[in-house]
N, C-alpha and C positions, 0 to 999 in steps of 0.2 A: 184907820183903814189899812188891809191889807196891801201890800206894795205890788207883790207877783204872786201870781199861783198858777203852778203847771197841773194841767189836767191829763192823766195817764191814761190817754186811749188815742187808738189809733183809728177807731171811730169817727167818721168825720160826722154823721147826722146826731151821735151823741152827743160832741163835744158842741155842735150849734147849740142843742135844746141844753145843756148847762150853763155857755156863755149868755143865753137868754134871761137864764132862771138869776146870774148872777150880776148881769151888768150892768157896771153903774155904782153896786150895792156894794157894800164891803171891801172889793177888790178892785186896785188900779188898773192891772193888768193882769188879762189871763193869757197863759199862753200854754203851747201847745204841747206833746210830749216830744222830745227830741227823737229825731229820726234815728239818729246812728247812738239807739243804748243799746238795742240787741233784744234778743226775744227773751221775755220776762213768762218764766214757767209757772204757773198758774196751778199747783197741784193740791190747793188749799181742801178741806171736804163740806166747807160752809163758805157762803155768799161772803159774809164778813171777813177769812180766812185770807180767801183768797183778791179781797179788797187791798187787806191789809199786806200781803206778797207783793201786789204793785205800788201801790203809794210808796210801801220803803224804797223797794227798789228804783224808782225816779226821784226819791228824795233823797237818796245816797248819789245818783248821778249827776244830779242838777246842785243840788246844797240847797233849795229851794220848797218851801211850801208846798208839798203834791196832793191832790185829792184822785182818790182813785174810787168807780165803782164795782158791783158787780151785779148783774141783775138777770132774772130768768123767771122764765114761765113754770108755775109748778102747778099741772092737773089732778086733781081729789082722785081721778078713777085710775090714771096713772101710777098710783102711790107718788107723786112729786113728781114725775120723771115730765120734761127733760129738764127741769132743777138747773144744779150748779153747769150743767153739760148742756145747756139752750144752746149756747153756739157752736157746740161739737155735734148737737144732737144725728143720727147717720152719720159723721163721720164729716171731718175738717173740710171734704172740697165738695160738700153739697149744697149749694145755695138753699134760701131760705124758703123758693116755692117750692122746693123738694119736700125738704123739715119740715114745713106746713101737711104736705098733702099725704106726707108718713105720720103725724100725727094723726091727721082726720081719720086714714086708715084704724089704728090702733083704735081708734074711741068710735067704729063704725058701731058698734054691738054693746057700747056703754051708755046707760039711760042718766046716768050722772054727766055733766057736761063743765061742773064747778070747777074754775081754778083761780088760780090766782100770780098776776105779776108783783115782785118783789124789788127792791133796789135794798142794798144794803154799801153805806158810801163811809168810806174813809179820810181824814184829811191830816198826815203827817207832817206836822210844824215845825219839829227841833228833832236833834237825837234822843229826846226824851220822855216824846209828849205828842201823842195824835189824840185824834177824834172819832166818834164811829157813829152815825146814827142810820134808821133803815123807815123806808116807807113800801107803803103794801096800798092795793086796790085787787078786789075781789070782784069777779064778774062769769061770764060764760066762756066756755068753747062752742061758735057755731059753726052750722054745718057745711057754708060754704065762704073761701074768702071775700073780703068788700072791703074797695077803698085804695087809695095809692098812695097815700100820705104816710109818716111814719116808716119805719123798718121792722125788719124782723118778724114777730108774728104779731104785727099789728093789724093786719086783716081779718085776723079769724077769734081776735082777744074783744068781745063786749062787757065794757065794765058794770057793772050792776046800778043800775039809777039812770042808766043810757039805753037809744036803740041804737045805737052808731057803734062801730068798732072804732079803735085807738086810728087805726088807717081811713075813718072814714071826718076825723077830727082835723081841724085846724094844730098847728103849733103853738098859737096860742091857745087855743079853749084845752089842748092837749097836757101844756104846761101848767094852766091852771088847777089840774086834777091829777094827772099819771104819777106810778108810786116811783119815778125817779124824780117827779116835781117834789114830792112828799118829802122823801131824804134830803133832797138837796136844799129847800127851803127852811130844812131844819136845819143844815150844816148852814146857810147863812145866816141864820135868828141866832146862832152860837159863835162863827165868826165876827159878828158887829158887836155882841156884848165883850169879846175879846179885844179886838182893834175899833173901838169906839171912834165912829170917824167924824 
């Protein structure tokens, strides 16, 4: 078993649904990313990229096991967009029912509605030796938000095999299927065979 592992976000609704997906299993202790390392630039041009820019970066601060993800909405009519820039999408101080409702805007005259959430997760263990794995779920853009669960654009995200949006789920039924459960339960079935506990 893993002893410690720092999760690099300053996300608090992200880091619950990971200590969820992980506790217990693998790792003794999860803990948090340190407050005072400083803002970690993010300039990577892929999900993986820029996984891998934070995990090192908290694993050179800490000396510690960091798993880092990154994850975004990418619309088919879109061309991907808003991709790697989900949480930049308008611009750094527009909250998420803004993003949401310049999205809608943008896909008002789009008969395509397909997209898709990604997580793509990193998990840096030594100076010489990380991990990368990525999970996906594909579903719709609908036309108006639903639901108060989740974050981000999990109101307006219906995964394909659902009538419920992500926001309209439980944490658990959520974890049991969302493509950051996907990565992350991969990054654990890979940490256990590593620290057999």
């Amino acid at each position: 078993m893993l002893n410690k592992l720092v999760i690099a976000t300053s996300n608090k609704h992200k880091l619950k649904e990971i200590e969820d997906i992980f506790k217990g299993r693998a790792i003794k202790e999860i803990l948090p990313m340190p407050k005072d390392i400083g803002e970690i630039i993010e300039d990577g041009n892929t999900f993986i990229k820029n996984s891998i820019i934070k995990a090192k970066a908290v694993y050179n601060f800490t000396k510690l096991p960091s798993l880092a993800d990154d994850s975004g909405l990418c619309v088919n009519a879109l061309e991907g967009r808003p991709g790697i820039f989900s949480a930049r999408y308008g611009g750094e101080n527009l909250g998420y029912k803004e993003k949401m409702h310049m999205l809608l805007e943008e896909l008002k005259d789009k008969s395509d509605r397909s997209a898709y959430f990604i997580t793509s997760a990193v998990c840096v263990l030594d100076d010489n030796y990380y991990i990368a794995v990525e999970g996906r779920v594909n579903g719709i853009i609908i036309d108006n938000p639903r639901g108060f669960d989740g974050f981000g654009y999990d109101p307006i995200f219906q995964p394909d095999g659902y009538n419920v949006t992500y926001a309209e789920m439980s944490l658990e039924e959520k974890n049991s299927m969302s493509h950051r459960s996907i990565a992350m339960n991969k990054m654990k079935d890979i940490l256990l065979s590593i620290y057999h506990s």
